[in-house]
KOLKELUM-998345 format. One record per residue (C-alpha): residue number from 1; y, z, x. Coordinates in pm, 1 decimal. Each point is the difference from the previous one (the first is absolute). Layout:
REM residues N
PT:NUM:Y:Z:X .
...
REM end
This chain:
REM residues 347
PT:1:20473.1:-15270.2:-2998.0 .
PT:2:-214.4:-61.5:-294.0 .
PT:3:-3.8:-428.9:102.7 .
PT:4:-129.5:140.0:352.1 .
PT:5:-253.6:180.8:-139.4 .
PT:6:-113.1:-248.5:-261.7 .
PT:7:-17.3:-213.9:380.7 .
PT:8:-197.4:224.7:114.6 .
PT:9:-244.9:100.1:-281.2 .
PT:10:-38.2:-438.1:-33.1 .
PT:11:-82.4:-8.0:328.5 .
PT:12:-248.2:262.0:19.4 .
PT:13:-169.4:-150.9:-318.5 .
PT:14:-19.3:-315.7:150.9 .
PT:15:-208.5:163.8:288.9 .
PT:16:-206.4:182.5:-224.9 .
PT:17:-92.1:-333.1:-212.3 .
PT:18:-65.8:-217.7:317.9 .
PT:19:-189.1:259.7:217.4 .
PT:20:-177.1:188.2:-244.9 .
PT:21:-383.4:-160.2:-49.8 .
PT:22:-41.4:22.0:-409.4 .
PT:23:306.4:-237.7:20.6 .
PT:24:-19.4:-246.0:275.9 .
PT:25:-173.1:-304.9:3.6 .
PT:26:-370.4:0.3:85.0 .
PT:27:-115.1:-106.8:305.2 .
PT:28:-266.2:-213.7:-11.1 .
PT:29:-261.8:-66.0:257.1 .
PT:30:-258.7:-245.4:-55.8 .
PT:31:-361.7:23.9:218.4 .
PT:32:-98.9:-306.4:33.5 .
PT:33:-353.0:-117.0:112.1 .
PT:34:-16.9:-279.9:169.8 .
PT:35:-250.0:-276.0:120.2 .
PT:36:197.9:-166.5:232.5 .
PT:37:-138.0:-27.7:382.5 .
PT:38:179.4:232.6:253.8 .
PT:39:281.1:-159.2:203.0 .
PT:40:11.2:-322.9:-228.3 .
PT:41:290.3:-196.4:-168.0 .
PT:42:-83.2:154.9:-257.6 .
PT:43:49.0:389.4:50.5 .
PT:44:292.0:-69.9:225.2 .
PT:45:172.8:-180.4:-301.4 .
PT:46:-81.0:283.9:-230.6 .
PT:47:122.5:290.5:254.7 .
PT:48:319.1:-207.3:-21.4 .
PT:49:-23.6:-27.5:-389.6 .
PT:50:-46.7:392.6:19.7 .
PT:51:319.5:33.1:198.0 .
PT:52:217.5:-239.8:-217.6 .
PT:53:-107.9:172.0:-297.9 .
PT:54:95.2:318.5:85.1 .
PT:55:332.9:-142.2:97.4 .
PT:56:15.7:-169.0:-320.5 .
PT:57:-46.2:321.5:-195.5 .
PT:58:232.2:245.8:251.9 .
PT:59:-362.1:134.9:105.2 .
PT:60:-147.9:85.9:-348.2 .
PT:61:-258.1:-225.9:-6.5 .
PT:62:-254.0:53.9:319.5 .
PT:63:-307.8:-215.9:64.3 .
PT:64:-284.9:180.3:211.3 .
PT:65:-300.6:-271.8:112.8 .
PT:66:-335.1:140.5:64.5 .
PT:67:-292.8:-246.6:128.4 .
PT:68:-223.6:-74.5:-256.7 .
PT:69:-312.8:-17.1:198.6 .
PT:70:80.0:394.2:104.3 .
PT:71:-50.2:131.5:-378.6 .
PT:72:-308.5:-222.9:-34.5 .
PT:73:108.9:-340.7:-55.7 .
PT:74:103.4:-217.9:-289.8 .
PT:75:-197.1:168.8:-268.4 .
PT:76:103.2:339.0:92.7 .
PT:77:351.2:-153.3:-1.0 .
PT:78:-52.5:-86.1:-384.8 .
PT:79:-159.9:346.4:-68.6 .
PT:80:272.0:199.6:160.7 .
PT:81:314.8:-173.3:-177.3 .
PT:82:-197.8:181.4:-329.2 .
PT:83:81.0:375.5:-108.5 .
PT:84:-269.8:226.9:131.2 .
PT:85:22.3:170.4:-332.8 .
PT:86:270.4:17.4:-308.6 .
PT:87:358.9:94.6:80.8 .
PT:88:-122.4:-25.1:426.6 .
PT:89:211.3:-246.4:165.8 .
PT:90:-227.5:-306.2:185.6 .
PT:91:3.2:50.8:365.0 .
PT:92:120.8:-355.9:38.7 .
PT:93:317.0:-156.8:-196.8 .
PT:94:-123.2:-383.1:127.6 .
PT:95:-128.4:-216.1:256.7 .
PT:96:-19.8:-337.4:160.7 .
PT:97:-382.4:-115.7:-99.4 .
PT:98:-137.4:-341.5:76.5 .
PT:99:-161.5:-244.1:-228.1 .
PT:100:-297.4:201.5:-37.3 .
PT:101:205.6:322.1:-62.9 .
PT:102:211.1:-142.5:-262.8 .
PT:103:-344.4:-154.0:-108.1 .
PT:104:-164.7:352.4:-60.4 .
PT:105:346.1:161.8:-112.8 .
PT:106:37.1:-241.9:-302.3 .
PT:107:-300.0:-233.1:-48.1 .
PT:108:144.8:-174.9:-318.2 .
PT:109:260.4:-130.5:234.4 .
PT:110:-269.8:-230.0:173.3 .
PT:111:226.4:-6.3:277.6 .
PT:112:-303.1:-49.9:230.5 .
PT:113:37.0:-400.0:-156.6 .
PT:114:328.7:-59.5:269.0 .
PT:115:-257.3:2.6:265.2 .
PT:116:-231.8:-238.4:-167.6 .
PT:117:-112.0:-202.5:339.7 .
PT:118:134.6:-312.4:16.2 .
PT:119:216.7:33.5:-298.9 .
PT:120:380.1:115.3:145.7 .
PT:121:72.3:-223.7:307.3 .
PT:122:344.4:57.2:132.4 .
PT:123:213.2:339.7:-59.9 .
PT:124:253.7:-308.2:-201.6 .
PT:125:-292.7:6.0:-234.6 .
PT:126:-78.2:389.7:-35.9 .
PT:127:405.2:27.3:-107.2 .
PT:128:-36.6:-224.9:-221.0 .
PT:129:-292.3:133.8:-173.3 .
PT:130:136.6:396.3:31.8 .
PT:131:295.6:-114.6:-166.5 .
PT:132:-179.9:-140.0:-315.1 .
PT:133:-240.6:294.9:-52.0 .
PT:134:214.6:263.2:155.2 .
PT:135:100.6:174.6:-327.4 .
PT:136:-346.8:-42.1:-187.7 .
PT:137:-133.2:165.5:319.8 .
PT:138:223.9:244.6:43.4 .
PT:139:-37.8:110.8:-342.9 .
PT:140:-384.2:96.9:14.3 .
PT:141:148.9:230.7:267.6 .
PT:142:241.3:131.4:-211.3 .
PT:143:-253.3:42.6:-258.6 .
PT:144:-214.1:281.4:229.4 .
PT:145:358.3:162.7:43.5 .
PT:146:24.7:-164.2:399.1 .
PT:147:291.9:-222.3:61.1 .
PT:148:-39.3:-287.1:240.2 .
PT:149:285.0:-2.5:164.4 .
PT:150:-82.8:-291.4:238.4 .
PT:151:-196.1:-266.1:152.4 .
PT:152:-80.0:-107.1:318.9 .
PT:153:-262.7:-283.2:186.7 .
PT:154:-152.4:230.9:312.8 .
PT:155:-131.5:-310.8:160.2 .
PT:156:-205.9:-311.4:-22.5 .
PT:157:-386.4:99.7:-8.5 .
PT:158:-270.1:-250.8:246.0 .
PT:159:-327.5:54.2:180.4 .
PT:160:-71.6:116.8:294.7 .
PT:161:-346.3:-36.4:162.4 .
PT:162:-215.9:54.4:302.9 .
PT:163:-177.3:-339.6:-94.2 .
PT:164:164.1:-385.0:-50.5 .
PT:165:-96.3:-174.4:-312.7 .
PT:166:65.9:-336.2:-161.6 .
PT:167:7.8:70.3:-357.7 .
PT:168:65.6:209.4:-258.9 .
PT:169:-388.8:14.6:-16.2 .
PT:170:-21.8:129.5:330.2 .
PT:171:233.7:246.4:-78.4 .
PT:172:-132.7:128.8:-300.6 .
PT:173:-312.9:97.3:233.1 .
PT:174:138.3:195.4:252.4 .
PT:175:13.2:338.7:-72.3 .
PT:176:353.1:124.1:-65.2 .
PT:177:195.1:366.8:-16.1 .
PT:178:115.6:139.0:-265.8 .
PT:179:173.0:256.1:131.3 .
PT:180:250.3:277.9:-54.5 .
PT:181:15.2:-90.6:-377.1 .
PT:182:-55.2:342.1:-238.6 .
PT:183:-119.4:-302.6:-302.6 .
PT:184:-313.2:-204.6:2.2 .
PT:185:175.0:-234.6:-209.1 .
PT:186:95.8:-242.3:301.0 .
PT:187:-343.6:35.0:110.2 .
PT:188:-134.6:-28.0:-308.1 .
PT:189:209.8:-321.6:-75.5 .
PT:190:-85.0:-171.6:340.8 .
PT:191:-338.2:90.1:-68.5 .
PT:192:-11.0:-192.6:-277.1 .
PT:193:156.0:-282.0:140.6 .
PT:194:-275.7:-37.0:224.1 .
PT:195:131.4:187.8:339.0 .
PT:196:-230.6:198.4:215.0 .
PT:197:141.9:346.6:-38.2 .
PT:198:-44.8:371.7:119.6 .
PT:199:264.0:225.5:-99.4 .
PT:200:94.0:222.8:368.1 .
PT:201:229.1:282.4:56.4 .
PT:202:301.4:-99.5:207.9 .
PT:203:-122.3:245.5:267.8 .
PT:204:-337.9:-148.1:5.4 .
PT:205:116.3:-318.8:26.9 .
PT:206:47.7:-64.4:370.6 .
PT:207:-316.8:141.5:41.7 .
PT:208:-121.4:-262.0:-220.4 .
PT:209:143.0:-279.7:178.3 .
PT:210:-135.8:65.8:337.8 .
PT:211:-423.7:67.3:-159.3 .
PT:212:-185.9:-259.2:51.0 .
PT:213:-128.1:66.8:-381.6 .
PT:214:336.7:98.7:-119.5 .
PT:215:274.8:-229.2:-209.2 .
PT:216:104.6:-365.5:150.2 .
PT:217:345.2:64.5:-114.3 .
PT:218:291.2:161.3:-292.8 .
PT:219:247.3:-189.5:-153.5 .
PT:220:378.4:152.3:22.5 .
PT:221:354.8:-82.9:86.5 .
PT:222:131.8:-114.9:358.6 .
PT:223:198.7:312.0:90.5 .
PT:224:-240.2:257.8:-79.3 .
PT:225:-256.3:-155.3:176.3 .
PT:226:182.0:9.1:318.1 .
PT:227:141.2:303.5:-54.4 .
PT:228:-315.9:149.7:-116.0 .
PT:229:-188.3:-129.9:362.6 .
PT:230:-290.4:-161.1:-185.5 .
PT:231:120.3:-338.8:138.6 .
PT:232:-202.8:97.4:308.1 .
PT:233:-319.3:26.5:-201.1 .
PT:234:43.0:-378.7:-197.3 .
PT:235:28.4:-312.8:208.3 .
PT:236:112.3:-296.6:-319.8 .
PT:237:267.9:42.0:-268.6 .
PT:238:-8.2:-248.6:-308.0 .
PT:239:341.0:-200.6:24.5 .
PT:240:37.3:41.8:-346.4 .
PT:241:176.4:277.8:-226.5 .
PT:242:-245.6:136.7:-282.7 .
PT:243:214.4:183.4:-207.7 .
PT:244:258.6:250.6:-16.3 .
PT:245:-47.9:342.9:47.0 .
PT:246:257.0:167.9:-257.8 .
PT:247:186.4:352.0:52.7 .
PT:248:185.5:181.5:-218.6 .
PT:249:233.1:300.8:-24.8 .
PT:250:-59.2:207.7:-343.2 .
PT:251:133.3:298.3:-107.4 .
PT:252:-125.3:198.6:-287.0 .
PT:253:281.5:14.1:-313.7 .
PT:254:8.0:341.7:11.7 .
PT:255:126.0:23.6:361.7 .
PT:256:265.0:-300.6:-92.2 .
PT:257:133.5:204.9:-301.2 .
PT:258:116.8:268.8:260.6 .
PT:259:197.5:-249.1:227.4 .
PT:260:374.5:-24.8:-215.5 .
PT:261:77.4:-329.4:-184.0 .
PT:262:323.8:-64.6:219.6 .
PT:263:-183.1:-83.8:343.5 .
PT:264:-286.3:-210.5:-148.9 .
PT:265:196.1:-360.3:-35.3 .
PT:266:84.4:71.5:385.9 .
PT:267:-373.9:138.3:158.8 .
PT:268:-152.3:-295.2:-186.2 .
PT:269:240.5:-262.5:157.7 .
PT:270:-91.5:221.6:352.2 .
PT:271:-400.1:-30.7:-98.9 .
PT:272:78.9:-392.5:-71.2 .
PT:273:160.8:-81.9:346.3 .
PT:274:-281.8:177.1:199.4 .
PT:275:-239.4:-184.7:-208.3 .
PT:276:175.2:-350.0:71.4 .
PT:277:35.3:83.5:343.2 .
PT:278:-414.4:100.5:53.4 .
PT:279:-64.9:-324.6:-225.5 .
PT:280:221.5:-248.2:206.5 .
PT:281:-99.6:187.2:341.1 .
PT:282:-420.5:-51.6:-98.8 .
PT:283:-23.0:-362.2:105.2 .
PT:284:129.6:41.8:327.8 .
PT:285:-236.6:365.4:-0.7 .
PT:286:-294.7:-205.0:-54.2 .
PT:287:104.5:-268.3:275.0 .
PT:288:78.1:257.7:266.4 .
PT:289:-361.2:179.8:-35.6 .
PT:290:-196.7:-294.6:-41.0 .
PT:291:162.1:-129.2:297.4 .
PT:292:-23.8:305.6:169.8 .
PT:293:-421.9:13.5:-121.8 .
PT:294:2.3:-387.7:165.3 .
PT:295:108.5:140.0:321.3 .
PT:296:-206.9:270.7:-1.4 .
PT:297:-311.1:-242.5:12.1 .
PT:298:-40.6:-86.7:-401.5 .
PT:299:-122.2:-363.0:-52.5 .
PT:300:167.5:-210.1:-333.4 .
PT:301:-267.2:-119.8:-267.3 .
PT:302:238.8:-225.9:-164.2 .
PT:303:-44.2:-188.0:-316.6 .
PT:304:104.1:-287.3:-99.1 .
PT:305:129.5:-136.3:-308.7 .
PT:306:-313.5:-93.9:-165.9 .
PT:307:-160.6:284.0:70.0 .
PT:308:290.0:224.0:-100.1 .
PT:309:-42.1:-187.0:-353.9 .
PT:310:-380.6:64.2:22.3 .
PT:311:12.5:384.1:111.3 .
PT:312:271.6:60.1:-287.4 .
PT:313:-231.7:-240.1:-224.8 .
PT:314:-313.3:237.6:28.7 .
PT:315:190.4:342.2:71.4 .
PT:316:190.1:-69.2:-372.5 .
PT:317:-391.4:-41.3:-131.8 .
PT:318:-80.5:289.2:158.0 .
PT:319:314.5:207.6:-144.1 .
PT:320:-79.6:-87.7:-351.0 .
PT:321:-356.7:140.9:31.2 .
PT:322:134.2:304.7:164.5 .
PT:323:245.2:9.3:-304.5 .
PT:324:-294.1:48.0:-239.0 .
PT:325:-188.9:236.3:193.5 .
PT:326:312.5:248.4:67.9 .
PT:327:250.8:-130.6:-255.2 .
PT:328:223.8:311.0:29.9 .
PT:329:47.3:-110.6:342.8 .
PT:330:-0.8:-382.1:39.1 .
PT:331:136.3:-37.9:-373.0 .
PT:332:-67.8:-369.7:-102.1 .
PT:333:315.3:-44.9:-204.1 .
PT:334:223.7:117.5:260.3 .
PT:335:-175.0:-226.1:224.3 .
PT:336:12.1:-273.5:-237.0 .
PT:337:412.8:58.5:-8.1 .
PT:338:52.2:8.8:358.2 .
PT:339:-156.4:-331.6:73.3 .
PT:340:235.3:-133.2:-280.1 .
PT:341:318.2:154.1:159.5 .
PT:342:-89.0:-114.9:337.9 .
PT:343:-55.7:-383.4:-157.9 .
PT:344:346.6:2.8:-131.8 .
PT:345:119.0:142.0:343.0 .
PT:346:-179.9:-216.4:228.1 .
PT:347:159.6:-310.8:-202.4 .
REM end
């Protein structure tokens, strides 16, 4: 009688420990803001990193995505992963920012360097390069109490223009969007380098287009500008890739001190396979769209060798002054280190 009851009371304990809130584990469920275009690659591989998560952690660890552009855009993104006041909780545990978010979220980082124009080539190249400054990156994150918890290459920036042109010359004096960017650093820096540039709201931008007074062209990846419709506006795409357009999934340390120890080892090898997946899945992205912009009407202006060599000649010029005038943003050393990475690379 008394080993049944002693069953019984264990039992009932049990329940008590494992039900009872002040003892269970806490759930966690991390808002995440997030840049990413609606109906991409992108947020369909992070709804599925949501739902492996939660599998990996029997439901206790939740991701919720709200678009950044509906709480005011990158900026607001930034402002809203900060305590309102002491001892308030920040609306936002994370997001997924872009170069210029992660730009404005952690300046010393000079992550804005990656998309140096001309600099990074081929995504073999932007690996390489991530894998020899991840940690001292990564660690001016760490040092605002934000971990970055991963990496990804959205897409391989070129121009698009109403107008042809011949040379980088000509290109430089067309007048060229800026647009949907909360930073005028990029402006700023093509400024600098001698571009013709009027910073435009990505609603106004169409609008733009189609004046007679308005912008020639905007420079962005493949995808989003056939997703985005603006193809119909432009009638030339350069056949060359600018630069990389980084994203970039932080959350702040806070928020990662709440997940438990045990499932980290297994959502970072889940975060690492959606990653490799977007990364080996963007070269055939950006040769779908473009092929898809091509059919729509979109006329090549190719480049050839020589003057691939001559635009990256005068762009690298052009970075180093923009380095000086915004060195917080296009950070000379950095710079400096990348082109000797990508020489030992490129061997």
């Amino acid at each position: 009688m008394n080993n049944k009851l002693l069953k019984i009371t264990s039992v009932l304990m049990l329940v008590f420990f494992v039900t009872n809130p002040f003892f269970a584990e806490e759930r966690v469920v991390l808002k995440i803001a997030s840049a990413v275009p609606s109906r991409s690659p992108w947020e369909i591989e992070l709804k599925k990193l949501a739902v492996e998560w939660s599998k990996i952690t029997n439901g206790q660890v939740t991701m919720r995505f709200t678009n950044m552009q509906s709480i005011g855009g990158e900026k607001a993104g930034i402002q809203k992963m900060k305590s309102p006041r002491p001892g308030q909780k920040a609306p936002f545990d994370g997001a997924v920012f872009s170069s210029i978010g992660l730009h404005e979220l952690v300046p010393e980082a000079h992550v804005f360097t990656l998309s140096a124009p001309f600099l990074i080539r081929e995504q073999g190249e932007l690996e390489y390069v991530l894998k020899k400054l991840d940690s001292e990156i990564k660690s001016k994150f760490e040092a605002r109490d934000v971990k970055l918890l991963a990496w990804t290459n959205a897409g391989w920036v070129t121009f698009y223009t109403k107008d042809s042109y011949s040379s980088l010359k000509g290109l430089k004096k067309l007048k060229i969007a800026c647009s949907g960017f909360d930073s005028p650093i990029l402006s700023n820096s093509f400024k600098v380098a001698g571009f013709t540039i009027e910073d435009i709201p990505s609603n106004k931008l169409s609008q733009s287009l189609k004046s007679k007074s308005g912008v020639n062209g905007f420079f962005a990846v493949p995808l989003l500008t056939y997703m985005s419709g603006l193809n119909r506006d432009i009638n030339y795409g350069l056949g060359a890739r600018i630069c990389p357009v980084m994203g970039g999934l932080v959350i702040s340390t806070d928020a990662w001190n709440r997940i438990p120890e045990k499932y980290k080892p297994e959502m970072k090898r889940a975060l690492d396979k959606v990653i490799k997946k977007l990364n080996n899945d963007l070269e055939a992205f950006d040769v779908e769209y473009t092929n898809r912009l091509k059919k729509a009407g979109m006329k090549i202006i190719p480049l050839s060798p020589a003057q691939t060599k001559s635009w990256a000649s005068e762009l690298t010029a052009d970075m180093i002054k923009a380095s000086e005038a915004y060195p917080d943003a296009m950070n000379k050393k950095m710079y400096e280190d990348i082109i000797r990475l990508l020489e030992i690379y490129r061997k």
